[in-house]
C-alpha positions as CSV (number, residue, x, y, z in Angstrom):
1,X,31.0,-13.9,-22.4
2,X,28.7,-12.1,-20.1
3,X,26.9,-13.9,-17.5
4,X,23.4,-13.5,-16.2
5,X,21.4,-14.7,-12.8
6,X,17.9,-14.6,-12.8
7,X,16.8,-15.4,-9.6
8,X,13.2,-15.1,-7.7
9,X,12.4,-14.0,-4.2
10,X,12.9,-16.3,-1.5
11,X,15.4,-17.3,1.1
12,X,16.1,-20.5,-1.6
13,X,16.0,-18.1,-4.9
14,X,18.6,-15.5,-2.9
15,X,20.4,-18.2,-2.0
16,X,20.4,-19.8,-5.0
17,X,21.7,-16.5,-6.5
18,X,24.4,-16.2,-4.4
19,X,26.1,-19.3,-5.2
20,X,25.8,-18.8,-8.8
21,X,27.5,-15.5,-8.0
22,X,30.5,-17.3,-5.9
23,X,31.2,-18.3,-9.4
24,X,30.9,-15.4,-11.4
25,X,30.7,-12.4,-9.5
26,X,30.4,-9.8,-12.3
27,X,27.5,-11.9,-13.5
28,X,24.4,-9.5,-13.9
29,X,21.6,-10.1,-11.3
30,X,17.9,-9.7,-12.5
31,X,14.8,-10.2,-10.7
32,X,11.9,-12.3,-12.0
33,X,9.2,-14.5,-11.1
34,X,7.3,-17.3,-12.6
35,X,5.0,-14.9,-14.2
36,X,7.7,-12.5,-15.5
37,X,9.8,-15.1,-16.2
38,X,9.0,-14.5,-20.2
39,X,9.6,-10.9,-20.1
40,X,12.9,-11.0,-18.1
41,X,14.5,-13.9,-20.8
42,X,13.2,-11.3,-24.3
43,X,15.0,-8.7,-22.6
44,X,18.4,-10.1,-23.1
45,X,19.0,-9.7,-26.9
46,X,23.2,-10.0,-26.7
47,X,25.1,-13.3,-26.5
48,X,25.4,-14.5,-23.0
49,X,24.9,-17.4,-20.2
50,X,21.6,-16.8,-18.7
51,X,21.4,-19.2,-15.4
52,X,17.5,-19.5,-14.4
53,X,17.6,-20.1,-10.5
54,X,15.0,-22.3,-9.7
55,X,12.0,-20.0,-11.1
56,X,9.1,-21.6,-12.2
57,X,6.7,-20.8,-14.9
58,X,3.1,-19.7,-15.0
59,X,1.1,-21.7,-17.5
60,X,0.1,-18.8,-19.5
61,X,3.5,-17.4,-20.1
62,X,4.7,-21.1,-21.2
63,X,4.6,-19.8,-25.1
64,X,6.2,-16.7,-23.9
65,X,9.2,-18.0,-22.3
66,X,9.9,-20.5,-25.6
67,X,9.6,-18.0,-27.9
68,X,12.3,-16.3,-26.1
69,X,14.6,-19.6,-25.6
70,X,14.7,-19.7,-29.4
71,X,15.4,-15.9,-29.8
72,X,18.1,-16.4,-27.4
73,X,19.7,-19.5,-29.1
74,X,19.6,-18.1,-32.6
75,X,22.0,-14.9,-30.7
76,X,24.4,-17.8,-29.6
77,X,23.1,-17.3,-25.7
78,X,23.2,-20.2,-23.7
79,X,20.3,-20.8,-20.8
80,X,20.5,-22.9,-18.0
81,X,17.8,-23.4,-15.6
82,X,18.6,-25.1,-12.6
83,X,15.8,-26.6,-10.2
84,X,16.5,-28.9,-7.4
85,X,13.1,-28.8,-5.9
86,X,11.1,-30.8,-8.3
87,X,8.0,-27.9,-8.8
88,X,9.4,-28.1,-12.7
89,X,9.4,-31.8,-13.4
90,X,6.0,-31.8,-14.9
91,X,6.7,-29.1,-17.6
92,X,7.7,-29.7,-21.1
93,X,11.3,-28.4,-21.1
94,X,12.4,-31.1,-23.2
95,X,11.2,-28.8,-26.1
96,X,12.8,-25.5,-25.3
97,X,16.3,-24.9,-26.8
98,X,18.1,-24.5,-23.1
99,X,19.9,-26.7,-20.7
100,X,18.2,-28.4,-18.4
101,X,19.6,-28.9,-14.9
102,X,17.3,-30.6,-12.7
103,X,18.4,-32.3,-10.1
104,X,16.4,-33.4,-6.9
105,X,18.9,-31.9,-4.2
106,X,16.4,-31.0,-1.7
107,X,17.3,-27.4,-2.5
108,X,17.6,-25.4,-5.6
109,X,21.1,-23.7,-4.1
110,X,22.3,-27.6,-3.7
111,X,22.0,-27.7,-7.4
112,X,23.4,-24.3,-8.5
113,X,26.4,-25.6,-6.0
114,X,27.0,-28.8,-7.8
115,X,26.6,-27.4,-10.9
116,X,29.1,-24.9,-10.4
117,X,31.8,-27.6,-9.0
118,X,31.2,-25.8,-5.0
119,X,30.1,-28.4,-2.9
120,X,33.1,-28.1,-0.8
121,X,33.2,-24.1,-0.7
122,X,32.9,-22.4,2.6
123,X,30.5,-19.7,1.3
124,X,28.4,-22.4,-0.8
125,X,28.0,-24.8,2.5
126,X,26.6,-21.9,3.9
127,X,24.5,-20.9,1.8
128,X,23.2,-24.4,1.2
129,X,22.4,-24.5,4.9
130,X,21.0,-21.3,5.0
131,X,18.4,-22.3,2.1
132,X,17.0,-25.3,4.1
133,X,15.3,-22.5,5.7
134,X,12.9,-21.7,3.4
135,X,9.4,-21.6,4.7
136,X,8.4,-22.7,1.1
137,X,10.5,-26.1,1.9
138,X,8.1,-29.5,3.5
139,X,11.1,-30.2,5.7
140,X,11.8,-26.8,6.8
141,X,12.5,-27.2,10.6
142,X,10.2,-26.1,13.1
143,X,12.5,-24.9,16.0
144,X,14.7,-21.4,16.0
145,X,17.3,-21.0,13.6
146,X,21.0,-20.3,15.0
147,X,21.8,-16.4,15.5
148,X,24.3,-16.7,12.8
149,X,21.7,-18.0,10.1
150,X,18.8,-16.0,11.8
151,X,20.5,-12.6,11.3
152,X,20.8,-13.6,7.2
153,X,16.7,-14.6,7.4
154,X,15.6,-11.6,8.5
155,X,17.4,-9.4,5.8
156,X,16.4,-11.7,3.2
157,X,12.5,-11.3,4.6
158,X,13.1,-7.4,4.7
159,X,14.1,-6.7,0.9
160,X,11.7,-8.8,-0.1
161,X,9.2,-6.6,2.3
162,X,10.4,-3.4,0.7
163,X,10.1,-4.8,-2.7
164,X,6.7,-5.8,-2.2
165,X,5.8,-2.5,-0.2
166,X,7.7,-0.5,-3.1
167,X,8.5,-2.6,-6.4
168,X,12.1,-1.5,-5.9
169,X,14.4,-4.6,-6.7
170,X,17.5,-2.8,-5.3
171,X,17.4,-3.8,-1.8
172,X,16.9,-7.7,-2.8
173,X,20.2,-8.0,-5.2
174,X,22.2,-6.3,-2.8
175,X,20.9,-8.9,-0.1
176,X,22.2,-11.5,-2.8
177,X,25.5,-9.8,-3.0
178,X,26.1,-9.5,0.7
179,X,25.0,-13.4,0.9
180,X,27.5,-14.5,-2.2
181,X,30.4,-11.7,0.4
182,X,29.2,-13.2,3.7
183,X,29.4,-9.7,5.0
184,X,27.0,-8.7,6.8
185,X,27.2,-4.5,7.2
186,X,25.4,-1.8,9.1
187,X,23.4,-1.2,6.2
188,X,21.9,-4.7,6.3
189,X,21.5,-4.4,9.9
190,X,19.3,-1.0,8.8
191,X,17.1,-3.0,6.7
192,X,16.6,-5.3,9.3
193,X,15.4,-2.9,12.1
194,X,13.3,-0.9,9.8
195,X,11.8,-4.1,9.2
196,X,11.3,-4.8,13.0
197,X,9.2,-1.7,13.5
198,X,6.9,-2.8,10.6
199,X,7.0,-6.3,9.4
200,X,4.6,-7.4,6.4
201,X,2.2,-4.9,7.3
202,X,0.7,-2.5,4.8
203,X,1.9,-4.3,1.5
204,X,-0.4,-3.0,-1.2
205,X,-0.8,-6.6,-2.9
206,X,-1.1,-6.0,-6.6
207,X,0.6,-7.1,-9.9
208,X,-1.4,-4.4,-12.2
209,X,1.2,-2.0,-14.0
210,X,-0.9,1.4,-12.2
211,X,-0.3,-0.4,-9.2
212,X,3.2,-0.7,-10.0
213,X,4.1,2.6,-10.6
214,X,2.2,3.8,-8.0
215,X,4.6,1.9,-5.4
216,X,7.0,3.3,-7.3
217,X,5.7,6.8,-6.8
218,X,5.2,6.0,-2.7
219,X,9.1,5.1,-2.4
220,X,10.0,8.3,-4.4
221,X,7.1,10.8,-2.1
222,X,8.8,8.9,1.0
223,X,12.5,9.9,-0.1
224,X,11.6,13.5,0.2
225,X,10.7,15.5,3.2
226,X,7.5,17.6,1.9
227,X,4.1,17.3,3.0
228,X,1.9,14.7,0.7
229,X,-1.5,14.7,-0.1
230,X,-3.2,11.2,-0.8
231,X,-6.3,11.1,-3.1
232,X,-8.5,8.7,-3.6
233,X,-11.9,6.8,-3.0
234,X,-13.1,5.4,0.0
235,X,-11.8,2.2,0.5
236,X,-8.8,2.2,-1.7
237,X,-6.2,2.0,1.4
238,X,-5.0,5.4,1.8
239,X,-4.2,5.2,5.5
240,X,-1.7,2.8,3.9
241,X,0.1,4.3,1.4
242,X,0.2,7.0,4.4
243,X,2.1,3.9,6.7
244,X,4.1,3.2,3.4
245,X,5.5,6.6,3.0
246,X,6.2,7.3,6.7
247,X,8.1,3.5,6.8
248,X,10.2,5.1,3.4
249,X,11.2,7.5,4.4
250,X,15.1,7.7,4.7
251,X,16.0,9.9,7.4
252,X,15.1,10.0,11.1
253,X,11.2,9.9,10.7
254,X,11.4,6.3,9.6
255,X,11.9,5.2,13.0
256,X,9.2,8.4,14.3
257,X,6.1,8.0,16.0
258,X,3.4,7.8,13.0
259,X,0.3,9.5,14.5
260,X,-3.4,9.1,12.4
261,X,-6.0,11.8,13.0
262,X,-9.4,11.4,11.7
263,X,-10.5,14.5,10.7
264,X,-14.2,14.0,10.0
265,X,-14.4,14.0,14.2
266,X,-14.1,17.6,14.0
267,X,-16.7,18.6,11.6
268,X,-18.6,21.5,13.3
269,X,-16.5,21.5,16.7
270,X,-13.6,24.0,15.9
271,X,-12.6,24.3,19.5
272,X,-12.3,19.9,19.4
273,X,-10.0,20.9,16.8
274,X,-7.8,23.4,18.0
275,X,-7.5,21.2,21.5
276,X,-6.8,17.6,20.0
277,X,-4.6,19.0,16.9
278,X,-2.6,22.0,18.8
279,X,-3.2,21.4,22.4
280,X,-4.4,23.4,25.0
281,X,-3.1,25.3,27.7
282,X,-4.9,25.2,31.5
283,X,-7.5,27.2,31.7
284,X,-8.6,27.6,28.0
285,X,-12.0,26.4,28.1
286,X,-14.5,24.6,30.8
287,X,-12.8,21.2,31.6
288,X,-9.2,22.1,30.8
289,X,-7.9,21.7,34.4
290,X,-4.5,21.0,32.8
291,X,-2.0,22.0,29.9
292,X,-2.4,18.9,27.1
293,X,0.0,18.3,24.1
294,X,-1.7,17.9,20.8
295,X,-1.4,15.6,17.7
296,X,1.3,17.3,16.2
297,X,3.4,17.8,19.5
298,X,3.0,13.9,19.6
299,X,4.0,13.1,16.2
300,X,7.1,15.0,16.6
301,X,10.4,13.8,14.4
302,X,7.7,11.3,12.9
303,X,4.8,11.6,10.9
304,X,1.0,13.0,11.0
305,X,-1.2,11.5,9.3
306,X,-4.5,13.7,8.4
307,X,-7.4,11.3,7.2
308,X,-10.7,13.0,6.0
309,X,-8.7,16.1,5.4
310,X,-11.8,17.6,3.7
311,X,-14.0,17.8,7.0
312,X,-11.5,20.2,8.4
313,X,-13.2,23.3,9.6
314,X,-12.1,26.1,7.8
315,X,-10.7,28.5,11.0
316,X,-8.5,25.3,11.8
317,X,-7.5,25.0,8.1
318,X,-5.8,28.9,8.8
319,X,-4.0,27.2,11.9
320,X,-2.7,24.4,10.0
321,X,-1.2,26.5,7.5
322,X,0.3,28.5,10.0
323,X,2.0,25.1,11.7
324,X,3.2,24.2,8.1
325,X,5.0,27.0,7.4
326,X,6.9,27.7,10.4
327,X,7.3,24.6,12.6
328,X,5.6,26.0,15.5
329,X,2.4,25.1,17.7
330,X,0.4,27.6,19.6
331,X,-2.3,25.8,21.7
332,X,-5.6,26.9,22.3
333,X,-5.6,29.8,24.9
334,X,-2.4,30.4,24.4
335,X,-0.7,33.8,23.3
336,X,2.5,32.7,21.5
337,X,3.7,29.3,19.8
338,X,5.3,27.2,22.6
339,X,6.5,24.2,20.6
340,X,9.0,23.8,18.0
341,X,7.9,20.2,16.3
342,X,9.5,18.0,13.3
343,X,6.9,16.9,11.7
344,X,6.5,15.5,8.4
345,X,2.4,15.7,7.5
346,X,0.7,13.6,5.0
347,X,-2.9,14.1,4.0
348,X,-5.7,12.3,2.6
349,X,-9.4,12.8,1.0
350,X,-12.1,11.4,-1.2
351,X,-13.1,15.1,-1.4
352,X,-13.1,17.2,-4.4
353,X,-10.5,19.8,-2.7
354,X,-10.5,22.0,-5.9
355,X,-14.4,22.0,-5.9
356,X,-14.6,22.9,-2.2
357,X,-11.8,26.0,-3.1
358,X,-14.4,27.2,-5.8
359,X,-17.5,26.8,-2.8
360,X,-15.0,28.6,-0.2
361,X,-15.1,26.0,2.2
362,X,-11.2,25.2,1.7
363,X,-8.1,27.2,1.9
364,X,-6.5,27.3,-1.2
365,X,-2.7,28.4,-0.2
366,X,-3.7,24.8,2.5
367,X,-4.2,23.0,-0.9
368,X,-0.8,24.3,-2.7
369,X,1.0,23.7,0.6
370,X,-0.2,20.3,1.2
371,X,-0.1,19.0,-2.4
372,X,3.2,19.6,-3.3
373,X,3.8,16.2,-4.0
374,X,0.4,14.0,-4.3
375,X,-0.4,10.5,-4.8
376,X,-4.0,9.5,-6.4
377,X,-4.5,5.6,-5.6
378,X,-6.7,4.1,-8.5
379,X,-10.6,2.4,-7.4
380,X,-10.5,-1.5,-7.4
381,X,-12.5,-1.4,-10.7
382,X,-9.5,0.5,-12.7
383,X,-7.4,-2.4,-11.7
384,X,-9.3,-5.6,-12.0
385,X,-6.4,-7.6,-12.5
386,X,-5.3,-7.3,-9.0
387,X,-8.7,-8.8,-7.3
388,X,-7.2,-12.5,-7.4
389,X,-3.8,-11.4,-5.5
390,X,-6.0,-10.0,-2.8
391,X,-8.5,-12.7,-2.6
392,X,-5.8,-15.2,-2.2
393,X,-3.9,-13.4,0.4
394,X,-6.9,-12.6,2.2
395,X,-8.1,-16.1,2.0
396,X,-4.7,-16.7,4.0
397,X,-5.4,-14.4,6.3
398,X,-8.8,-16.5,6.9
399,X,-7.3,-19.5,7.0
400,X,-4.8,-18.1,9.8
401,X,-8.3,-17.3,11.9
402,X,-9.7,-20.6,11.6
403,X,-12.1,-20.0,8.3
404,X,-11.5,-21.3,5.3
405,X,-13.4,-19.8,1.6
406,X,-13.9,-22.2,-1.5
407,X,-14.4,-19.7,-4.6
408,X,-16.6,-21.7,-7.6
409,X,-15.6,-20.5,-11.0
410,X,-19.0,-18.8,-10.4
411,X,-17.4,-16.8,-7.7
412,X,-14.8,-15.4,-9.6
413,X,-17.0,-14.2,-12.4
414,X,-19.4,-12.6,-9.8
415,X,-16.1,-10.8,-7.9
416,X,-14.3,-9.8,-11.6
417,X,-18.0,-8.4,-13.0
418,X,-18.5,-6.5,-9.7
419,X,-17.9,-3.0,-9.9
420,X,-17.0,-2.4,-6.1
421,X,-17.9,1.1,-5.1
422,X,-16.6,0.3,-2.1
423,X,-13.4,-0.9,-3.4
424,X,-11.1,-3.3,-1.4
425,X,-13.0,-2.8,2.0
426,X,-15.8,-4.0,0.6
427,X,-14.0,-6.9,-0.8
428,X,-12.5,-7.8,2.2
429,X,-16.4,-7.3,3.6
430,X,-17.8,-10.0,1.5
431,X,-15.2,-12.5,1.6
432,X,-15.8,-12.6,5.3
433,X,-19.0,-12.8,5.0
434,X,-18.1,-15.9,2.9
435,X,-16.6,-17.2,5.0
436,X,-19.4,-17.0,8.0
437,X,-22.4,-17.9,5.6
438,X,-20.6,-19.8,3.1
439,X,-23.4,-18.4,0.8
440,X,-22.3,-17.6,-3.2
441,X,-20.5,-14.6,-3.9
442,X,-23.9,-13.4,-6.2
443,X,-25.8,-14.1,-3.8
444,X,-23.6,-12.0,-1.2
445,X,-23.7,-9.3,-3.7
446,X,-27.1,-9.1,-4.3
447,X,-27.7,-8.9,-0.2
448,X,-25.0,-6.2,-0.4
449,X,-27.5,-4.5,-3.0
450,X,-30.5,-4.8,-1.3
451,X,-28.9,-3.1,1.8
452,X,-29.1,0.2,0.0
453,X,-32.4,-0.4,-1.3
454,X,-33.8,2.9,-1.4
455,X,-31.1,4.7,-3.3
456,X,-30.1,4.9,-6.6
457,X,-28.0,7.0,-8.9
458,X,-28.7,9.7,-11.7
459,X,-26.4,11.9,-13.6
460,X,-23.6,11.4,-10.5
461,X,-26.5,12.4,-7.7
462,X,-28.1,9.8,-5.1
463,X,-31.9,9.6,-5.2
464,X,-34.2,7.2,-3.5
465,X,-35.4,4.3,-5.7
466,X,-39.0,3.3,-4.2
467,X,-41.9,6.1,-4.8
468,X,-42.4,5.1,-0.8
469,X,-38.7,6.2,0.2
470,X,-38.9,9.4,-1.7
471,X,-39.3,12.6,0.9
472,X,-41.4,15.8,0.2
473,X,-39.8,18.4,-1.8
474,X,-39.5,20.9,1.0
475,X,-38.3,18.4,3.3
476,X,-35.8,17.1,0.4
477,X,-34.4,20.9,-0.2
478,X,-33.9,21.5,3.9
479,X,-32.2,18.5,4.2
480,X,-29.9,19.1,1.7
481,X,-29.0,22.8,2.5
482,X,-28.2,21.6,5.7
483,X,-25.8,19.1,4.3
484,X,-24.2,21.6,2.3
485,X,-24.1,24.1,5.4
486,X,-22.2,21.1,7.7
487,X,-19.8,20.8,4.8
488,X,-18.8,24.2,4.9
489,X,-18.0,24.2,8.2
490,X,-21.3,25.6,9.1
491,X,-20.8,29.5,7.3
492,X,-24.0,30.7,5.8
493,X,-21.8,32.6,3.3
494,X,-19.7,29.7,2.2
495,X,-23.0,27.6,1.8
496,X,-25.1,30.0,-0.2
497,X,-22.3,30.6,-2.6
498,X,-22.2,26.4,-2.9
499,X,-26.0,26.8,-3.7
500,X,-26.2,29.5,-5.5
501,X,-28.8,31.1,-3.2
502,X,-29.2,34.2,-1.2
503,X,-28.1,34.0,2.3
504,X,-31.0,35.4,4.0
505,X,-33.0,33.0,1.5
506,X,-30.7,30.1,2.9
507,X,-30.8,31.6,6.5
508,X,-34.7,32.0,6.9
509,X,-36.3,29.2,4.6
510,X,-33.9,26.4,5.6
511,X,-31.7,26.7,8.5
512,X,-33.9,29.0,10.6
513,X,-33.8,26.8,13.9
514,X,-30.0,26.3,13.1
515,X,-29.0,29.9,12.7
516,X,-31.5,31.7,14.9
517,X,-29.5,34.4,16.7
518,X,-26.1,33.0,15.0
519,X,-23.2,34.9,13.0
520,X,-23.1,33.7,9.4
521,X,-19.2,32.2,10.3
């Protein structure tokens, strides 16, 4: 009869797996978690021993998980859940059709061990004592562990990193298979250093299926060498899915310098541009006393990261391109391309690149090259269901700086009914403020509110909201053609074509003492 482990992540869930699969090593290995736990037991539909490794149960998927006991019963399966740990004493087990093997051993790999008849086995002594290790345990020891126990904590913390960073479970049960071995290989010892360079940083914390698959998409982007454009809103935590896919990525880059570059610092400054993205040789302009390596000479065999890709002025958009398709820098005041670089190049935007195309103000053959593969990262308000994972890890993170939050059931029905135009930075905002003023979370919200007193919205467009705030019309119209001008890098053409006005119109009647003397590019 085919066997099955369902185990959780852990150091005491791998563990716990890993003895179970001393036993049975063809068993199957599946990945759960106390609120998967229904899902993962009414996907086995064929006869079979199903050991449950000391996963708990959420109370909402309680009727879940019996329903599937009795499904699994009436198909002859068998399931035995084993707990040493005592977290499931409370529950009503008693009344699910499974067998029940509870038994307070400190550990819930002590109790897979004596279940299994292995309390004397090399590997299962091991494993027991590498289990006391869990930081999930009371009695978990404070000092260092020894180098041979150490080596086996650090992989276990780095596949369940990259499944948290990626939703891919693959890393994880091979971690259990290498514990149940003993053998510790160069490819564990990869998944160890990778996880050196980057530890639990940039996790995208989120349980909602678009989130899901959207990890899922990262690790796949990562995999491949082409450039990636990242879409989004502000505040959705695109500089991380940039991290993510540089941290993927499975050849040399990995381990590459990761270089961010703000793009909205060169709006209107081409030459700022040129110099800080290309370099510049001595000589090139007033102040450049020396030659200087740029950003993508510094990212080389790593990763660039261009934020704000948008506000790139459109003659460095050309140079870009140029660097894209042939691997080589020229720097400013320079003749030929000096450097040869290996870069991989990830971009990212709230901008409506497609709209700028049709206004002129961005490259299209930039667009097709840099969006070969492309990664849109959802607002917080398309994925409600994830706002209590973040609170509660950023209430850790809180609690780590001294502060401490208490959320009312009032609070959570102000932060669920919130529609966060400022998505997760602005969460993260007004939990800290929380934790400062220790005010409500409405009345937090309402303060954020009146902050931007004075605008409102209609039909998509921002207008003030106070007859006192609102501007004269010519002052309104200037104000705004000069926006538009800025965001097309400053071309007359480019903007009148945005506003559907003549140039000279544009030129003359609103950006007179801007363009007095100026070429139109």
């Amino acid at each position: 009869m085919k066997t099955i482990v369902q185990c959780y992540l852990g150091v005491d869930g791998a563990c716990a797996a890993a003895a179970a699969l001393c036993t049975s090593p063809d068993a199957e290995l599946v990945l759960t978690s106390a609120r998967r736990i229904g899902t993962t037991l009414s996907m086995q539909v064929e006869e079979c021993n199903i050991h449950v490794c000391g996963v708990g149960v959420d109370a909402e998927v309680w009727t879940e998980v019996h329903m599937a006991c009795e499904a699994l019963q009436s198909q002859g399966a068998r399931v035995i859940w084993h707990c040493g740990r005592g977290y499931l004493d409370e529950l009503k087990f008693s009344s699910l059709p499974i067998e029940i093997d509870f038994l307070q051993r400190g550990t819930n790999t002590a109790t897979v061990s004596e279940y299994f008849n292995a309390n004397e086995d090399p590997a299962a002594l091991d494993l027991k004592a590498l289990a006391t290790w869990d930081p999930g345990l009371d009695n978990v020891a404070n000092e260092s562990p020894p180098r041979e126990l150490a080596q086996w904590l650090d992989l276990i913390k780095a596949c369940q990193a990259h499944y948290l960073k990626y939703q891919d479970e693959m890393p994880y049960l091979e971690c259990i298979t290498k514990l149940a071995s003993g053998i510790f290989d160069r490819g564990a010892q990869g998944m160890v250093d990778a996880f050196h360079n980057t530890g639990w940083h940039n996790v995208h914390h989120a349980r909602s299926p678009i989130m899901r698959g959207i990890k899922q998409r990262i690790l796949k982007c990562a995999q491949s060498p082409w450039p990636v454009l990242v879409l989004g809103e502000s505040g959705v935590g695109k500089e991380h899915v940039a991290h993510l896919l540089h941290e993927g990525a499975t050849d040399h880059r990995a381990h590459g310098p990761f270089i961010p570059v703000n793009c909205a610092q060169y709006a209107g400054n081409i030459a700022l541009a040129n110099s800080d993205l290309f370099g510049h040789v001595k000589g090139a302009f007033t102040g450049a006393d020396r030659d200087r390596k740029g950003k993508f000479v510094e990212a080389h065999t790593g990763t660039i990261f261009l934020d704000e890709l948008g506000e790139l002025p459109l003659e460095v958009q050309a140079k870009l391109l140029r660097v894209l398709e042939d691997g080589r820098v020229t720097p400013e005041g320079g003749d030929t391309a000096n450097d040869a670089v290996d870069v991989r190049v990830i971009a990212a935007t709230n901008r409506d690149l497609q709209a700028m195309i049709q206004a002129g103000t961005f490259r299209e053959d930039l667009y097709h090259r840099l969006s070969t593969l492309c990664i849109t990262v959802p607002p917080l308000r398309e994925r409600i269901e994830d706002l209590e994972i973040i609170v509660d890890k950023h209430r850790d993170t809180l609690k780590a700086q001294g502060h401490s939050i208490r959320l009312t059931k009032a609070d959570g029905l102000a932060l669920k009914n919130y529609s966060w135009p400022g998505n997760v930075r602005q969460l993260i905002k007004i939990l800290n403020r929380k934790a400062v003023f220790g005010d409500t979370i409405s009345a937090l919200l309402a303060e954020e509110q009146q902050a931007s007193v004075g605008e409102s919205t209609h039909n998509g467009l921002t207008f003030p909201a106070t007859l006192r705030a609102c501007p004269e019309m010519d002052e309104m119209k200037k104000a705004y053609a000069e926006h538009v001008w800025a965001l097309c890098s400053q071309n007359v053409a480019a903007a009148s074509r945005a506003l559907g006005v003549r140039t000279n119109t544009l030129r003359y009647n609103y950006l007179k003492e801007h363009v007095s003397g100026k070429s139109e590019a």
